[in-house]
C-alpha positions as CSV (number, residue, x, y, z in Angstrom):
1,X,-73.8,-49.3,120.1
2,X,-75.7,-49.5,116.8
3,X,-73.6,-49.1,113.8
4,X,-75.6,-46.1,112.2
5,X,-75.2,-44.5,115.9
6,X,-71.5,-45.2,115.0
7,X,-71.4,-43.5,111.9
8,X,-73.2,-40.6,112.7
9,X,-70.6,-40.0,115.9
10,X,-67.7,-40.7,114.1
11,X,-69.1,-37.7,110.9
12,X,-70.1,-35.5,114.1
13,X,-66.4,-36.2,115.8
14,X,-64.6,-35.5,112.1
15,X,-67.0,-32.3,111.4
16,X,-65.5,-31.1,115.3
17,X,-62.1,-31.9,114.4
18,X,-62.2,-30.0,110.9
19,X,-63.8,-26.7,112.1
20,X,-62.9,-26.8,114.9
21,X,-59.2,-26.8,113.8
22,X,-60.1,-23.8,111.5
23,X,-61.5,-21.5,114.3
24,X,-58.7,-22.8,116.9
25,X,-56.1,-21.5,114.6
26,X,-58.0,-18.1,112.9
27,X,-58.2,-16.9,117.1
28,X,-54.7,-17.7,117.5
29,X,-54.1,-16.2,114.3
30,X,-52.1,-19.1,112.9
31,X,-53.7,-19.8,109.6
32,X,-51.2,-22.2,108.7
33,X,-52.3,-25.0,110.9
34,X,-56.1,-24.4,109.4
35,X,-55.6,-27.8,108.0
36,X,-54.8,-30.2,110.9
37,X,-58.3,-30.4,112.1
38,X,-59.0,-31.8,108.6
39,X,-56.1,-34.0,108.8
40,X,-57.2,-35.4,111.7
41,X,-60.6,-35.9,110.7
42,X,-59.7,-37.7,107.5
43,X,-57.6,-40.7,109.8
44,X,-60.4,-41.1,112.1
45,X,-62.8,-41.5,109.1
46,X,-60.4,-44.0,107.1
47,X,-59.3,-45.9,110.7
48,X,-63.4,-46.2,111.2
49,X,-63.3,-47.7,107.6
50,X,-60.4,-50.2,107.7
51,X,-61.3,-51.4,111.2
52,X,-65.1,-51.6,110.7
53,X,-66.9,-55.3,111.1
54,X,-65.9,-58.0,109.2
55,X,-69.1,-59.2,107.6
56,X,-67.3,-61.9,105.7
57,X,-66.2,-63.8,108.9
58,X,-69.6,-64.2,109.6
59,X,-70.6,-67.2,106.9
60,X,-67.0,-68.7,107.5
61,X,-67.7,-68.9,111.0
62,X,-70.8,-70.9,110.4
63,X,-69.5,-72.9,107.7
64,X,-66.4,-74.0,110.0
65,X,-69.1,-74.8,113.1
66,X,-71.0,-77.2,110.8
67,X,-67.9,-78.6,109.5
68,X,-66.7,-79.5,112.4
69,X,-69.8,-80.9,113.5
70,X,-69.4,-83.4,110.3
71,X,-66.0,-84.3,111.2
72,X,-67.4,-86.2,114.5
73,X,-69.6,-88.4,112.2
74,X,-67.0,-89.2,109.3
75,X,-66.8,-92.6,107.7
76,X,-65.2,-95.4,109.7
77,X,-66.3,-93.7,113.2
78,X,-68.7,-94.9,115.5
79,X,-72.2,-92.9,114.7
80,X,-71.5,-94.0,110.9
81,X,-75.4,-93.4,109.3
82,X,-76.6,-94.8,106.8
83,X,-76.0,-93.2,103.2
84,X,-79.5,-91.5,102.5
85,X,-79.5,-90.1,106.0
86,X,-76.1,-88.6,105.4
87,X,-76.8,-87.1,102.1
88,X,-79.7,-85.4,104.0
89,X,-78.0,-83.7,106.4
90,X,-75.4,-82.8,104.1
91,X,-78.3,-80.9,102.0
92,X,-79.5,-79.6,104.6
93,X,-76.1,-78.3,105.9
94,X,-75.2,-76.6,102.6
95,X,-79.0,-75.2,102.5
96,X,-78.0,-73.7,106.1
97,X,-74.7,-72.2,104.5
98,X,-76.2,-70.4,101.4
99,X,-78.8,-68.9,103.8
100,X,-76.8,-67.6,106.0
101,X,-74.4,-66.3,103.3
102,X,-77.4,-65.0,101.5
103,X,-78.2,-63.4,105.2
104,X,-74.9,-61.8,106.2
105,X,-74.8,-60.3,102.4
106,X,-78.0,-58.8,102.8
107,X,-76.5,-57.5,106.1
108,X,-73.3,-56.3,104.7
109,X,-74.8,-54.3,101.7
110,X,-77.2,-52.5,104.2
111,X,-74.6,-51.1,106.4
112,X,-71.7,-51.0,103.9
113,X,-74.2,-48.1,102.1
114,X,-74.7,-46.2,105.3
115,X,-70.8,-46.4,106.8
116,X,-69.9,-45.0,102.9
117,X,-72.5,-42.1,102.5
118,X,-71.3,-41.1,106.3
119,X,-67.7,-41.3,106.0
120,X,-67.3,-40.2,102.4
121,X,-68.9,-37.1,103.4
122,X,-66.5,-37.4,106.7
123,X,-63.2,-37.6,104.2
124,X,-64.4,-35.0,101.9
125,X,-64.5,-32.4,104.3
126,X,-61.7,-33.5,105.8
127,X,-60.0,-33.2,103.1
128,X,-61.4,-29.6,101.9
129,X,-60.6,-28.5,105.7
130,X,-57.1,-30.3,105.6
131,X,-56.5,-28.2,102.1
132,X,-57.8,-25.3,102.4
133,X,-58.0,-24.9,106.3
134,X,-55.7,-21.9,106.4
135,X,-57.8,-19.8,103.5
136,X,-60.6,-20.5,106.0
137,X,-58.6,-19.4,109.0
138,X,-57.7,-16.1,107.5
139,X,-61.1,-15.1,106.5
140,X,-62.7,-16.1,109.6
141,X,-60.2,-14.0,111.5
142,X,-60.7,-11.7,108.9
143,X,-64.4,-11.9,109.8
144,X,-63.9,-11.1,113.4
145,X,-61.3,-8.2,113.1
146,X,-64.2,-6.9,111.0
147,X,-67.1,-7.6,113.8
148,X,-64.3,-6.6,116.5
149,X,-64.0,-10.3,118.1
150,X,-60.4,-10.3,117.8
């Protein structure tokens, strides 16, 4: 699953949870509980934030693959090349790094902005629905007294 496809689920599953916690509780004419929609819809948006990818890992992970690779060809083991050669490969190894750094940055910044515009707008109404829930409870069954739904 795509991470914007992630995103938009986890808004759609916070926007059930809030309203749907409002009209749950206005047709069972506890206002009071309004709110726990909301609540719920603000842990599922901060859980999606603080166990979302680790786009940091990623460089590490490639800077520990070539460093390993290095280790096999150290000074004083068999394999020893010669001193330009090295120096090449060394280049060309830290070249390798700061691209990929450069890479999984790019990456990062891309889908850092899309998981905040999507669960910022999850949180915030959470949060309205978690505070003012039960206002929104009452008028709705207020609403549907009104209409005769109730």
């Amino acid at each position: 699953m795509s991470e914007r496809i992630r995103y938009i689920l986890v808004f759609a599953i916070c926007l059930g949870f809030s309203f749907g916690g409002v009209v749950l509780s206005a047709f069972r004419n506890q206002y009071a509980d309004g709110g726990r929609g909301g609540a719920i819809a603000v842990a599922l948006a901060f859980a999606t934030i603080f166990m979302g990818r680790g786009y940091g890992s990623v460089p590490i992970e490639a800077l520990l693959r070539r460093l390993s690779r290095r280790a096999r060809t150290l000074p004083g083991q068999e394999g020893l090349k010669g001193t330009g050669a090295r120096l090449e490969e060394l280049n060309s190894d830290v070249q390798a790094i700061a691209r990929s750094l450069r890479a999984s940055q790019s990456i990062s910044i891309r889908n850092t902005t899309e998981q905040n515009a999507y669960l910022a707008a999850s949180s915030v109404i959470g949060t309205l629905v978690w505070g003012f829930g039960d206002w929104a409870a009452e008028w709705l069954a207020t609403l549907a007294k009104v209409f005769h739904l109730l």
